[in-house]
C-alpha angles and dihedrals in degrees: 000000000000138000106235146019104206109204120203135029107237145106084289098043085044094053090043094054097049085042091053092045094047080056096043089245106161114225148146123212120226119198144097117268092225094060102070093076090142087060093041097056100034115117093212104226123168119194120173087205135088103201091187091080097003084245125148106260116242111300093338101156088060100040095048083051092052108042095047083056096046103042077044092055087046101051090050091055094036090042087218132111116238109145124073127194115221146154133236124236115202110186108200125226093200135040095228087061083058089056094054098045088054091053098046088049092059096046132037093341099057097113094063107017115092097215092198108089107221099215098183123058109239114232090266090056087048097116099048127100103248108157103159099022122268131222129230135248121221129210099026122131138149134232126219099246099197097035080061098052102038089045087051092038088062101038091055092027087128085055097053126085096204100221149098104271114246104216088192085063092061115102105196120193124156101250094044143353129214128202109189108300093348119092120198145167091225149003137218128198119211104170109129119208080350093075084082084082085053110103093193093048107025090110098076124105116248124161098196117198116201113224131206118198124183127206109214130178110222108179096193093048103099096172109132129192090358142114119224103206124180108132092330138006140268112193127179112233100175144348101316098353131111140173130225133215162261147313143166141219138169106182110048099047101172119110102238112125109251137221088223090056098042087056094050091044085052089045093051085050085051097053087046103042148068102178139072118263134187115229116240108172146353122199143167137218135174107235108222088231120172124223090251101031091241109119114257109242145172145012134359104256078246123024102059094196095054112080147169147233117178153125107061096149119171100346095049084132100058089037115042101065096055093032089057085040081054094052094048102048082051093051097050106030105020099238110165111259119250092281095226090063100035108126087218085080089070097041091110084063088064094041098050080047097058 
């Protein structure tokens, strides 16, 4: 019998696996490679940063520790590189912005905030639009979502059942579960918006965004290994190459690609640069986004082998290494789980729903 059935194949049932495996944790995924389109489409950017207030984002100091340790770890066992360190580069509109950021800088955010105001753009800047100087963050970086997947999905490929999971399939007792032809002590969804079709978890509440993201190849950009942000991104992925984003919608959550988001990506390009570009791809996700953008995890109110983890939204990339540490460290040595993501939080929803 095994530990764990892990459910989903995307960036949270990934983590969880490599995290399981680091703890010798026995377990066996169940999902279908073509459903983790979010993952797949995300550019995986992490940013310590939240520009909005010029504010320090939620436990970034130990989530950027943790998550450089962990897609580290990963690349040495997957011997592929998936992780790239970059900077962002925010241009202002205002002085008074400039003022700010040089406060900030010198205060809590130190560790991320380049103080210095660069006032003239460098030659590889040169095709953005800067038009009152812009600062550097520090510490910032992407992972290659589906490079991840695809490179975990093949080292524990013996380990992995290729299918939509039946939930109709799954026996749950208190001492064991079986799925089919798999026996196991627990169970953790990781489904993302999906988990509306879980009957056991369907209760939880998520507020999923859908995301369109465009790949453009722009020949007189030269920026390397940094991020362009100014109501929106531009990243370089390759020689040439760049992606666009985001944007975000609540009420049309399919994953087709849209006319409307393709003419607010265009009209990002637009804001950020001065040069002509030649459109690539253009592609859609549904961000697994909580109420109250804290991630969803832990135990049924009632079933105490069944779990989630869930809710990673827009920073599953910064969250999703120390929240499935975190897991971990409460399964096995029954260390509380960070208050703020514990599922217990939502178990009224599943009360008033009964």
């Amino acid at each position: 019998m095994i530990d764990f059935i892990i459910v989903g194949r995307g960036l949270a049932a990934a983590t969880l696996a490599h995290t399981f495996h680091k703890h010798s944790i026995s377990f066996k995924i169940v999902g279908s490679d073509t459903m983790s389109s979010c993952s797949r489409v995300a550019a995986g950017i992490w940013n310590p940063v939240v520009f909005k207030r010029l504010t320090k984002s939620w436990l970034a100091d130990d989530l950027i520790q943790e998550l450089n340790t962990f897609y580290s770890e990963c690349e040495f066992l997957l011997r592929k590189k998936i992780i790239t360190q970059r900077s962002i580069i925010k241009p202002f509109t205002e002085d008074q912005e400039k003022t700010l950021w040089k406060k900030r800088a010198k205060g809590e955010l130190e560790s991320f905030l380049d103080e210095h105001i660069k006032l003239e753009a460098t030659e590889e800047l040169e095709s953005y639009k800067i038009v009152n100087g812009y600062g550097i963050v520090n510490k910032c970086g992407n992972l290659n979502v589906a490079d991840f997947i695809d490179a975990t999905c093949e080292y524990f490929k013996e380990l992995i059942i290729n299918e939509k999971f039946d939930h109709s399939e799954l026996q749950l007792t208190s001492e064991k579960l079986t799925y089919k032809e798999a026996v196991a002590k627990n169970i953790i969804f990781c489904e993302g918006y999906m988990v509306k079709e879980n009957p056991l978890f369907n209760w939880i509440p998520l507020k999923p965004a859908k995301g369109e993201i465009l790949t453009i190849k722009v020949p007189k950009l030269k920026s390397k290994n940094s991020i362009f942000n100014r109501n929106g991104f531009i990243m370089d992925v390759e020689e040439g190459l760049y992606r666009v984003g985001a944007t975000y919608e609540w009420d049309d959550l399919t994953e087709t690609p849209t006319e409307k988001g393709f003419q607010e990506l265009q009209e990002k390009i637009k804001s950020m640069l001065d040069c002509d570009y030649t459109l690539l791809k253009h592609e859609a996700g549904i961000r697994p986004s909580s109420k109250d953008r804290r991630p969803i995890i832990g135990a049924h109110p009632k079933l105490k082998n069944a779990y989630v983890f869930n809710g990673l939204g827009t920073k599953g990339v910064m969250l999703a290494p120390y929240f499935a540490k975190n897991f971990v460290n409460s399964f096995l040595n029954k260390e509380p789980l960070h208050k703020e993501v514990d599922v217990k939080r939502f178990y009224t929803d599943y009360d008033n729903k009964g």
